[in-house]
C-alpha positions as CSV (number, residue, x, y, z in Angstrom):
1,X,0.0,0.0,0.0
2,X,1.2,3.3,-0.8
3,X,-0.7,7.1,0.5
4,X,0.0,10.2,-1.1
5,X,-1.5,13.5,0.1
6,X,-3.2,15.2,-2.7
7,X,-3.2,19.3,-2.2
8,X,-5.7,21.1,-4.0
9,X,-5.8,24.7,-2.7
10,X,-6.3,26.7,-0.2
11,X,-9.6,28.6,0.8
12,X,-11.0,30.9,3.3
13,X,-13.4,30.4,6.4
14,X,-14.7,32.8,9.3
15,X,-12.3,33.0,11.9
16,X,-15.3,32.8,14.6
17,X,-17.3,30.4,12.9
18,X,-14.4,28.1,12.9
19,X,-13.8,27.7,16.4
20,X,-17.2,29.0,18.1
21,X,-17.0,30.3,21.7
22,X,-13.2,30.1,21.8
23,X,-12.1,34.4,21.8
24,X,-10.4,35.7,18.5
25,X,-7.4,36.4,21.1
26,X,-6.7,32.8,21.5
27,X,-7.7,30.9,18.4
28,X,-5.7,33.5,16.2
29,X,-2.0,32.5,17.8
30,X,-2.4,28.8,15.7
31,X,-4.9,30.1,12.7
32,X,-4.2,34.3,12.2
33,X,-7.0,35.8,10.2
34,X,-7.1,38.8,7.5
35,X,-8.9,42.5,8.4
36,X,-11.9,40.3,7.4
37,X,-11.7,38.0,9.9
38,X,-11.6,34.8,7.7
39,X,-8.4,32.3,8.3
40,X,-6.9,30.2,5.1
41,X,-7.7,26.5,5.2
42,X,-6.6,23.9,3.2
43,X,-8.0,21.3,1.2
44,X,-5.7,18.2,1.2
45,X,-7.2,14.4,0.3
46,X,-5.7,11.6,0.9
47,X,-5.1,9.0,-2.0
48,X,-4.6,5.3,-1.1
49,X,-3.1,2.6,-3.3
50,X,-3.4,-0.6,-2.5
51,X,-2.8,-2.7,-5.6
52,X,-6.4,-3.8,-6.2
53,X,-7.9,0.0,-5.8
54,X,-6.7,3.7,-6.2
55,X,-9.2,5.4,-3.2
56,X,-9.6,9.1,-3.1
57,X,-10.7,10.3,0.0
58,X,-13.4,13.7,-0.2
59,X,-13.1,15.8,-3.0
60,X,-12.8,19.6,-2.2
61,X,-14.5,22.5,-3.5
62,X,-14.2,21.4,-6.9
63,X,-15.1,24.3,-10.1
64,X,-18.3,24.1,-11.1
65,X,-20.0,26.8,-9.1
66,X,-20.4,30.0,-10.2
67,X,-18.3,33.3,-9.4
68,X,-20.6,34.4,-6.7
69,X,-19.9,31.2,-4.8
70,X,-16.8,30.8,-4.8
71,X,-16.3,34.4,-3.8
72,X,-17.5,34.0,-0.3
73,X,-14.9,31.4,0.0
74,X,-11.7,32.7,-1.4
75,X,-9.8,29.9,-3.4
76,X,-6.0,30.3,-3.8
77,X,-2.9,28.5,-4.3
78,X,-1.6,26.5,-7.0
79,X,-2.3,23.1,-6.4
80,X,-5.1,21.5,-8.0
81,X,-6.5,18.1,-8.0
82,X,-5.4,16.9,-11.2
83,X,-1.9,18.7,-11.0
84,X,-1.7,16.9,-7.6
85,X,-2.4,13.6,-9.1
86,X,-0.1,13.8,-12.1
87,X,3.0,14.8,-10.2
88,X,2.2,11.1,-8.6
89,X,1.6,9.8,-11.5
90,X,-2.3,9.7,-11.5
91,X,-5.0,11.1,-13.4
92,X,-8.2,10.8,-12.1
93,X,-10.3,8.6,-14.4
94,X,-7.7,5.8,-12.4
95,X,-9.3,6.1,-9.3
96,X,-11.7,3.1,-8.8
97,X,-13.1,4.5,-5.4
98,X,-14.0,8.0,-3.7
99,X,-14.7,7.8,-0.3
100,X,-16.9,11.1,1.3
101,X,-16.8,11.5,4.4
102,X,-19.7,13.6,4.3
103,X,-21.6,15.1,2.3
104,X,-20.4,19.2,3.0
105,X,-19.7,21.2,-0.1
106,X,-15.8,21.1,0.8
107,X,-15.6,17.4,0.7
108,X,-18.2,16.4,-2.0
109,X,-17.8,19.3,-4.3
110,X,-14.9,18.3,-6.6
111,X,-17.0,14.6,-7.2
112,X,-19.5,16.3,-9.7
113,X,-18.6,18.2,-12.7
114,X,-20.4,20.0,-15.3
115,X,-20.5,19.3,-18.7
116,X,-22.1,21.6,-21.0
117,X,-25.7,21.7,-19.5
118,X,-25.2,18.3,-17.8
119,X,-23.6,18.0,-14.1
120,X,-21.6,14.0,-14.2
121,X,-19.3,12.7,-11.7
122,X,-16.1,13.9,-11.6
123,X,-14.4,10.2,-11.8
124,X,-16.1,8.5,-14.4
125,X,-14.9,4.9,-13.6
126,X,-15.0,5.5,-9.9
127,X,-17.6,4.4,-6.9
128,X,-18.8,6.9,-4.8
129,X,-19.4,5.7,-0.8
130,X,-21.3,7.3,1.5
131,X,-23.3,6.2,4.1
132,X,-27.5,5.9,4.7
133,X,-27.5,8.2,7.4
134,X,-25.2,11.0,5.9
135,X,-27.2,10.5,2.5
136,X,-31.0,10.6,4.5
137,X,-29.2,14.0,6.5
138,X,-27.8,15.4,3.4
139,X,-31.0,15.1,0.6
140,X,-33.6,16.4,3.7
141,X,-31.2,18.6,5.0
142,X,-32.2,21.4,8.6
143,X,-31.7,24.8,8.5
144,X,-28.6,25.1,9.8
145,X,-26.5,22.8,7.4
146,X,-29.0,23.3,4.3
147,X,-26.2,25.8,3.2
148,X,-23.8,23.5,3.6
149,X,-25.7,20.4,1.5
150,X,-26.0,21.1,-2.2
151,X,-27.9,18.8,-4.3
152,X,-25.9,19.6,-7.2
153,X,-23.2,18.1,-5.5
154,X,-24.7,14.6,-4.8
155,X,-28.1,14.2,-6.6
156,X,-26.1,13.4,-9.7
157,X,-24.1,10.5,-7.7
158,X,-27.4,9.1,-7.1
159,X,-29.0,9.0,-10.8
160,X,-25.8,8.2,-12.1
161,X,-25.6,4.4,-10.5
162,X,-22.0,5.4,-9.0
163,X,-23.2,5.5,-5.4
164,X,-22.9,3.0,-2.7
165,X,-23.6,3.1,0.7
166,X,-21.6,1.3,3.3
167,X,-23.1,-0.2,6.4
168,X,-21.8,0.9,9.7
169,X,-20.0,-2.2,10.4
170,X,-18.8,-3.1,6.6
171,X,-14.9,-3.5,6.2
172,X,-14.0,-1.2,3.2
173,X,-10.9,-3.7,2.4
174,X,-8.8,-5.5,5.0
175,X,-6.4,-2.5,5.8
176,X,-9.3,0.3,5.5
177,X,-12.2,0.6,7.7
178,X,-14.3,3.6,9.2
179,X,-14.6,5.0,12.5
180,X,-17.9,7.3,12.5
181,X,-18.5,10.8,14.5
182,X,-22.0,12.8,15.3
183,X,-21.1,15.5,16.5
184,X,-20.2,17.6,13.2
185,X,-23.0,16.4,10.8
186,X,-25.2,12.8,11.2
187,X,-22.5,9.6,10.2
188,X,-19.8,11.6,9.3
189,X,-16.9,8.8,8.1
190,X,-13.2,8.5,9.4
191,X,-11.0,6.1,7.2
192,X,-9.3,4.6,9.6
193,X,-6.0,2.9,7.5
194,X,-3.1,0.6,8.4
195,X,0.1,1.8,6.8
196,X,3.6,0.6,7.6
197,X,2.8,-0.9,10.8
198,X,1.2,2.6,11.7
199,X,-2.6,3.3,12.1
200,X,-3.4,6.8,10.1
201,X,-7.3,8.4,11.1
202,X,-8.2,10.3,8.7
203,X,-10.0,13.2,11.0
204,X,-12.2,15.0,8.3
205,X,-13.9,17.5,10.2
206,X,-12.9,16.3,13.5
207,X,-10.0,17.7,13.8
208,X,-9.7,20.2,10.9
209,X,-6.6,21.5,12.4
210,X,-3.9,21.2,15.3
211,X,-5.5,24.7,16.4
212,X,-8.7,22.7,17.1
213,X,-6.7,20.0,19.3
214,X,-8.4,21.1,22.9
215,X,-11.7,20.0,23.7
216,X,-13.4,23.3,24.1
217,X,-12.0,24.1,20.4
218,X,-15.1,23.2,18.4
219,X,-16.4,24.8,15.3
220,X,-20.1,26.7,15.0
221,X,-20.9,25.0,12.2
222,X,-21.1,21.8,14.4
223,X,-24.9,20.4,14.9
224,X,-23.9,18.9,18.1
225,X,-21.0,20.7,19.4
226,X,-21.6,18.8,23.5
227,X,-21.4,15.5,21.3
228,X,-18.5,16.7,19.3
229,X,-16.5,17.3,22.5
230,X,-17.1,14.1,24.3
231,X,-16.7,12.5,21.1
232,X,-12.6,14.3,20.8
233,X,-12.5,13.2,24.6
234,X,-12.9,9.7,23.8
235,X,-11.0,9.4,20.6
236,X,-7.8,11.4,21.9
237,X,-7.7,9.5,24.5
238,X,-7.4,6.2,22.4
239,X,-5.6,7.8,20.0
240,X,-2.8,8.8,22.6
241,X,-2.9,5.4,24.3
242,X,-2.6,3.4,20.9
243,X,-0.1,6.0,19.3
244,X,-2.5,6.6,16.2
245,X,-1.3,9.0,13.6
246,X,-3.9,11.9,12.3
247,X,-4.2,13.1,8.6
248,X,-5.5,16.3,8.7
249,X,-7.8,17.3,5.7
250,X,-7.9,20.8,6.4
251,X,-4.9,22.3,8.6
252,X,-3.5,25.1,6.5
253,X,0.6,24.2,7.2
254,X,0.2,20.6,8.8
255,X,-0.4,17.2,6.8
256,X,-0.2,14.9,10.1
257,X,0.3,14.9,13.9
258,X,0.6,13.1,17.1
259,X,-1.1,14.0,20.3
260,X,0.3,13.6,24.1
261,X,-0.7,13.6,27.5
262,X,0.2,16.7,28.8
263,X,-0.5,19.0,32.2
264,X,-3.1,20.9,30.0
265,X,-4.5,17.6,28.9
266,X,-4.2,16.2,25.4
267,X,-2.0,18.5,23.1
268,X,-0.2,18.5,20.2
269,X,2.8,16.2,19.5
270,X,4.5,15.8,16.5
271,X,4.1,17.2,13.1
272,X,5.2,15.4,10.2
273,X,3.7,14.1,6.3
274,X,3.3,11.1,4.4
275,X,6.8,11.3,3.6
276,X,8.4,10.9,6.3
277,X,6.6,7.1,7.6
């Protein structure tokens, strides 16, 4: 098996919104924001091959939206999907799989395209997974995340026949399986991988960055932020104890980290990427 982290950009959130009660004071010594307040995110998936499938993990923004769209959200950088694939030696009709680990415009974005009048997936020889609990959440979406779920993002999954859902319990393959959260959205996925005699959680919106490591550190946009605490609670401290590696889908600078026990509780470790396992 071989993982490569595929960078696509960069793109801006509300400072506030990102990490909800927590002051701008403290938040802004790991994550500084502009005179607008917003902070610069990134959007890095994780690609897994494992000599049977090439997995992409979320999707990003993608480009299909229009200019008003994407100018609340501020894209920038270089990297893009496809550039990130080819410099691995990729293109994206290879990938057989595309995991989402939910259904938010910044993960499931990139997995529909438009052509001429028509919206397609994105990966025309891959299968899409989600989950029947994301999916119900997402196509019947409440007021708070409706903004956040886009049928034009997924609708076009479903007519195409590309979509699967996996069951809670299903094993993905014998070195991939998923660990699930609540707090965020309803069934949001973690990949969780064994690599090298490592295990790598994929943390999604989790953990969107080492910023977000204390418990109090959760993000407004959260429908459960009490469940999204006890929920970090429980998986740092298992994480810790079993020495798990985290790939981090969203920290602007950081691709993966440790966590310790510390006198402040669980903190930050290491930082490190792909490369150097």
């Amino acid at each position: 098996m071989k993982l490569y982290s595929i960078d696509t950009g960069f793109f801006k959130l509300d400072g506030g919104a990102m990490f909800g009660v927590v002051p701008k004071s403290i938040w802004q010594r790991t994550n500084p924001a502009d005179e607008r307040n917003l902070c610069t995110w990134a959007n890095r998936l994780l690609l897994i091959e494992d000599g049977k499938k090439l997995t992409l993990v979320d999707t990003a923004l993608g480009d299909k939206q229009d200019e008003k769209f994407f100018g609340h959200y501020h894209l920038h950088g270089d990297a893009t999907l496809d550039r990130s694939l080819a410099a691995h030696g990729f293109h994206r009709d290879d990938i057989t799989d595309v995991i989402l680990t939910h259904l938010h415009f910044d993960h499931v974005g990139g997995a529909v395209k438009r052509e001429k009048d028509l919206l397609v997936p994105a990966f025309k020889n891959a299968t899409f997974w989600s989950n029947q609990k994301q999916w119900d959440w997402a196509i019947n979406p409440n007021p708070r995340e409706k903004a956040s779920f886009l049928r034009e993002n997924i609708i076009p999954l479903q007519e195409s026949g590309q979509l699967n859902f996996i069951k809670e319990n299903e094993i993905y393959s014998p070195d991939i399986s998923f660990r699930y959260a609540y707090g965020h959205t309803e069934a949001m996925m973690l990949p969780q991988i064994n690599y090298k005699g490592y295990t790598i959680l994929y943390m999604a919106d989790l953990l969107p960055s080492v910023g977000h490591i204390p418990l109090p550190y959760v993000m407004a946009y959260d429908v459960r932020p009490l469940t999204t605490m006890t929920e970090k609670q429980d998986y740092w401290q298992e994480i810790v104890d079993k020495e798990y590696i985290l790939f981090l889908e969203h920290d602007p600078v950081n691709t993966c980290c440790t966590l310790q026990h510390t006198e402040k509780g669980i903190r930050l470790k290491d930082t490190f990427t792909l490369n150097d396992l």
